[in-house]
C-alpha positions as a Python dict, from the first residue, in 0.01 Angstrom:
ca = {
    (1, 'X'): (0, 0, 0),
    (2, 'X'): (-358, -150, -8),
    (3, 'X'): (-391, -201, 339),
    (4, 'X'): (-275, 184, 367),
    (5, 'X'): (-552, 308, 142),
    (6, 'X'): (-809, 132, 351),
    (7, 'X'): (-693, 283, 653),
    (8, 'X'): (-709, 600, 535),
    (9, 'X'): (-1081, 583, 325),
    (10, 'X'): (-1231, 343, 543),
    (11, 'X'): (-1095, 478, 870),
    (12, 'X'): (-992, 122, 968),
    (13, 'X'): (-817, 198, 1268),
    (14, 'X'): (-849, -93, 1415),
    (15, 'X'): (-1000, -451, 1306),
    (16, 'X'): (-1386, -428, 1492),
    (17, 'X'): (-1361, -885, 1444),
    (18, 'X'): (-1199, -1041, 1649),
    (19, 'X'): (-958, -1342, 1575),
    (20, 'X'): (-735, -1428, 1212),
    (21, 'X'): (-1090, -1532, 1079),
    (22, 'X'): (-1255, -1211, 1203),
    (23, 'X'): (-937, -1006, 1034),
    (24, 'X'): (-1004, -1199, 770),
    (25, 'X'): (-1345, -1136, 676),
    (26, 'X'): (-1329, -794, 745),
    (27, 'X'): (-993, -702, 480),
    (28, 'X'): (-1187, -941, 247),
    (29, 'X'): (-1486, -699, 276),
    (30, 'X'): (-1302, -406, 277),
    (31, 'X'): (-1124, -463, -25),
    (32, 'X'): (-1503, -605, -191),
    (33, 'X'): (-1626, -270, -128),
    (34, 'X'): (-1326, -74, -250),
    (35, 'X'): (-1393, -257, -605),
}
């Protein structure tokens, strides 16, 4: 349901990083700024 939610405020399409790391980060930021 999270991951849903970011999709839909952040527009997060798609994952910009590339790689598990990349995906990584970029969730972990998302949800940082979400907080």
């Amino acid at each position: 349901m999270l991951f849903a939610r970011l999709k839909r405020i952040f527009k997060m399409d798609r994952l910009r990083l590339r790689g598990l790391s990349g995906a990584t980060d970029e969730f972990t930021l998302a949800t940082l700024g979400k907080h």
